[in-house]
C-alpha positions as CSV (number, residue, x, y, z in Angstrom):
1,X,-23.3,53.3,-8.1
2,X,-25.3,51.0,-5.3
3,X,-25.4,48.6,-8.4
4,X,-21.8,48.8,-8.7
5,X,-21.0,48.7,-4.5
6,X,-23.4,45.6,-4.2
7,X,-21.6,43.9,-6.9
8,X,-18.3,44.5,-5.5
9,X,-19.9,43.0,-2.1
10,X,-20.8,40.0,-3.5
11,X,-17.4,39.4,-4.9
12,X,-15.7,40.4,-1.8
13,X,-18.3,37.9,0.4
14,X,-17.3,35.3,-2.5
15,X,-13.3,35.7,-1.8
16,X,-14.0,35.2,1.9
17,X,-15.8,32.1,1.6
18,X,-14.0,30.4,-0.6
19,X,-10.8,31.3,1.2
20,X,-12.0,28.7,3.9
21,X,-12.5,26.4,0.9
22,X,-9.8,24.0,-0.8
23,X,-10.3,22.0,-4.0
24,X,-8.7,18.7,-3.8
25,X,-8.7,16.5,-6.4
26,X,-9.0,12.8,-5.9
27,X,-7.9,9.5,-8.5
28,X,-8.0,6.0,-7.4
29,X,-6.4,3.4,-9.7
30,X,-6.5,-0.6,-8.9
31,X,-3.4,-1.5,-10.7
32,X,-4.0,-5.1,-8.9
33,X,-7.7,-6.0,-10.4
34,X,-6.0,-9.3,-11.6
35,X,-5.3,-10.4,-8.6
36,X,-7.9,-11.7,-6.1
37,X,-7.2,-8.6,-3.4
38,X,-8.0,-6.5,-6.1
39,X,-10.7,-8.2,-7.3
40,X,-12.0,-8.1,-3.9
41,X,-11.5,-4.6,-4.0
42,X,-13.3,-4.4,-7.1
43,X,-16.0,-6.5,-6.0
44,X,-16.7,-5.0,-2.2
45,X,-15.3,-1.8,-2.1
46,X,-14.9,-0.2,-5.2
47,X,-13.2,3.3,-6.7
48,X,-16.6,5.4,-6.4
49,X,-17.0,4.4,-2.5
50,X,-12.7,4.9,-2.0
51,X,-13.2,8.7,-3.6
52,X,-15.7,9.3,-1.3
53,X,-14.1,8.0,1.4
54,X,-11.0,10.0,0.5
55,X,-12.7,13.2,0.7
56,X,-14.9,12.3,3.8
57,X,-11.2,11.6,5.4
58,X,-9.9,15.1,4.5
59,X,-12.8,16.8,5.9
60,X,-13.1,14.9,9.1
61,X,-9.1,15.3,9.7
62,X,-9.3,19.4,8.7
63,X,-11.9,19.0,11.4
64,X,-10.0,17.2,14.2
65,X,-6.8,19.1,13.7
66,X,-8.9,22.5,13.6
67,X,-8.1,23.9,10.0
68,X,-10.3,25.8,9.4
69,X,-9.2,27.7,6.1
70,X,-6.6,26.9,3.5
71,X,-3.9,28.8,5.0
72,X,-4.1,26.3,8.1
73,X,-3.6,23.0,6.2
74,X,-0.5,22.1,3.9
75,X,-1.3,23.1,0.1
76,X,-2.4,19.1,-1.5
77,X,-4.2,19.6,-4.7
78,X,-4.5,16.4,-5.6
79,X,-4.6,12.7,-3.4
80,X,-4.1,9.3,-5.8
81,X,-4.7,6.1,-4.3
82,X,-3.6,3.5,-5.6
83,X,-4.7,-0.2,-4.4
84,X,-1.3,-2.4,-5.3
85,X,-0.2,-5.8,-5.2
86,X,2.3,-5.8,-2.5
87,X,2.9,-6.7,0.6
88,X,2.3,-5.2,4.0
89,X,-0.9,-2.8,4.5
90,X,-0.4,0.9,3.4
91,X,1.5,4.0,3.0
92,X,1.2,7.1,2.2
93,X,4.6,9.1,0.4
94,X,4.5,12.6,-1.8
95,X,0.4,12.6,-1.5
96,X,0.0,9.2,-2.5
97,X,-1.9,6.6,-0.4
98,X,-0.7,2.9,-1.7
99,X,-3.1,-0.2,-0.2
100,X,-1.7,-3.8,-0.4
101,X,-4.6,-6.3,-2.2
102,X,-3.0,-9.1,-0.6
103,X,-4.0,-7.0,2.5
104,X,-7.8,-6.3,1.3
105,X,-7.9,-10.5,0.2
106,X,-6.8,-11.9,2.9
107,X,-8.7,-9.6,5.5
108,X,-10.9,-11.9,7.4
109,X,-13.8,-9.7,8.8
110,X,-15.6,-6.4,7.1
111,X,-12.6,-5.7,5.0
112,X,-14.6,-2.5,3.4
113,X,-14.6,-1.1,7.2
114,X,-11.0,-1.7,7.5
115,X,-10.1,-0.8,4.5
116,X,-11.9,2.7,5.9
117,X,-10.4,2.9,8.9
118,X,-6.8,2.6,7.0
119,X,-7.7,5.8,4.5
120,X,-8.3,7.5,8.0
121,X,-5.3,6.7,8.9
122,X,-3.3,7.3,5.6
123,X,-4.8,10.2,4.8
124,X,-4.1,12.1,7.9
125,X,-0.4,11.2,6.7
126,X,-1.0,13.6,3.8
127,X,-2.2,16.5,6.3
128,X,-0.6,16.5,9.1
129,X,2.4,18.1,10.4
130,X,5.5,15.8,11.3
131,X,8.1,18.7,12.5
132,X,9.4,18.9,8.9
133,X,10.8,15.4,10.3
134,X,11.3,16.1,13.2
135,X,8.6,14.4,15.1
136,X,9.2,10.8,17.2
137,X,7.9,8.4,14.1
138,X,5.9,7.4,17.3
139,X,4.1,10.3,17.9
140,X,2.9,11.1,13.7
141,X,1.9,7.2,13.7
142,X,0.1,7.8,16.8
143,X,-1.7,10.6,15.7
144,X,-2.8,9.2,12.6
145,X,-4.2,6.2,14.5
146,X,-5.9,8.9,17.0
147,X,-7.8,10.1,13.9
148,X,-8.9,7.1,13.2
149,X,-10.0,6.5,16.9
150,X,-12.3,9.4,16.9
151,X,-13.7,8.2,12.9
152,X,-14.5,4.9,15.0
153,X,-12.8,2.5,13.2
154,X,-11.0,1.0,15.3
155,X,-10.4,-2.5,14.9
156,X,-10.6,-5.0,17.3
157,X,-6.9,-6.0,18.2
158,X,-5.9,-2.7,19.0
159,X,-4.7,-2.1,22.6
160,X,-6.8,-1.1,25.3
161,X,-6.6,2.2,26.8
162,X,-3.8,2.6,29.5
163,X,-1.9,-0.4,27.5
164,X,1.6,0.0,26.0
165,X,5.4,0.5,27.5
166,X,6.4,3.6,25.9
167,X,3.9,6.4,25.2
168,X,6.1,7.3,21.6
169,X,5.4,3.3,20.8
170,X,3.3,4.9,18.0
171,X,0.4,3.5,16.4
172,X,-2.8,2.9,18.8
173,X,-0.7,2.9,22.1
174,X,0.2,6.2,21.0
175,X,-3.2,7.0,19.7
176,X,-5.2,5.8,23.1
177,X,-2.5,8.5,24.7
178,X,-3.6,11.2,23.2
179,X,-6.9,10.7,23.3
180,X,-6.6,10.8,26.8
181,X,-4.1,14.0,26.7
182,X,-7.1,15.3,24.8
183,X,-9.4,14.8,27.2
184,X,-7.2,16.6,29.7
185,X,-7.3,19.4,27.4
186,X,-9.8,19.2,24.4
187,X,-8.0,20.2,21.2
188,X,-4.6,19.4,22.4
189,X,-3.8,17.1,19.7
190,X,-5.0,19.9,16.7
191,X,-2.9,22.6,19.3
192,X,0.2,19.8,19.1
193,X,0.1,19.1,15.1
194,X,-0.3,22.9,14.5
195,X,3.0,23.4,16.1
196,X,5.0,21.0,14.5
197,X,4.4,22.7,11.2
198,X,8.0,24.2,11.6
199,X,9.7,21.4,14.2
200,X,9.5,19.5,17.1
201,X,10.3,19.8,20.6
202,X,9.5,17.6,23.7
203,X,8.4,20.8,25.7
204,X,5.4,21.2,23.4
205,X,3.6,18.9,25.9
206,X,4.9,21.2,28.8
207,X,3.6,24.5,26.8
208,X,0.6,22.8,26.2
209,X,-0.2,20.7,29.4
210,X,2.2,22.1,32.2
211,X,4.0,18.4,32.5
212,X,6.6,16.4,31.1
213,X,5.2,13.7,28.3
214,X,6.7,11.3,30.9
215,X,4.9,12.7,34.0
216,X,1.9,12.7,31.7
217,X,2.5,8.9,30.3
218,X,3.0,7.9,34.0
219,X,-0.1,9.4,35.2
220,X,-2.1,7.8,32.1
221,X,-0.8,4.5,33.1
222,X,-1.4,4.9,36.6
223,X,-5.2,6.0,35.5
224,X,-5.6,3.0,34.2
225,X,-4.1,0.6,36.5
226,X,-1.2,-0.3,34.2
């Protein structure tokens, strides 16, 4: 009988731990090695090192947006990548991530940190919550962008903090906006995307922060001298 009750322990203490857990599978296909963006890609970044970036991404983002079990996060069994010959830089659309080679070959400086910095950025695309559409474009791009902020890769022609006309602009005006609406209230960003699993409203920065996202942008651009 103690046999039996320490067995069924174990399998209970199993169950619990891997209810925190989530398998995703990741694929990355080059479907431009012919070109020289994706032999470039071939060459300097590679499909082992873009897996494991992948998964790095997830974890980091799970991390930031403070999903901590399975029943937090959206339910993505499997992320493809695919590195294409097209123009533009990337998207990400029904858990797929596309990357432009003419992006990756004509990249100028450490194109295997920027290409980095734009998984960041594409992946949190597949996690996060956008208000089941909802959400100011604005705001998701922004947030995105903010992930990448705290992975530090951002790159150098971003805006500085305080910069920007319109704090939905998106992107890293967005993205230095939150971080400072973080800062004001660490985890405010995680608290924001967790409640626009089901929609969006404008007074989620009054629930969260007691102001208006205009008072707040007004404030962050007075911070800063802008």
């Amino acid at each position: 009988m103690a046999h039996y009750i320490c067995f069924l322990c174990l399998i209970l203490t199993t169950l619990a731990a891997m209810q925190g857990c989530q398998a995703v599978d990741y694929t990355v296909t080059n479907t431009a090695g012919t070109t020289a963006g994706g032999a470039r890609f071939d060459r300097e970044i590679g499909i082992d090192y873009s897996r494991q970036t992948l998964a790095s991404a997830t974890d980091f983002i799970w991390r930031i947006f403070q999903q901590n079990t399975a029943a937090d996060r959206k339910n993505v069994e499997k992320v493809s990548l695919f590195i294409d010959d097209m123009d533009g830089v990337a998207y990400a659309r029904n858990n797929e991530i596309h990357v432009s080679a003419k992006y990756i070959g004509g990249y100028s400086g450490d194109v295997k940190r920027e290409f980095t910095g734009v998984l960041y950025h594409e992946m949190t695309h597949i996690w996060q919550w956008n208000g089941n559409g909802q959400a100011p474009v604005g705001l998701t791009e922004g947030i995105a962008d903010y992930v990448r902020l705290k992975a530090n890769y951002v790159p150098s022609h971003w805006v500085q903090p305080g910069e920007g006309d319109r704090w939905d602009h998106g992107y890293d005006v967005t993205a230095r906006f939150l971080d400072y609406l973080n800062s004001l209230k660490n985890g405010f960003v995680a608290e924001l995307n967790k409640k626009m699993r089901t929609g969006y409203n404008a007074s989620y920065f009054v629930d969260l922060l007691g102001k208006t996202v205009d008072q707040l942008w007004t404030e962050y651009k007075a911070k800063y001298g802008k």
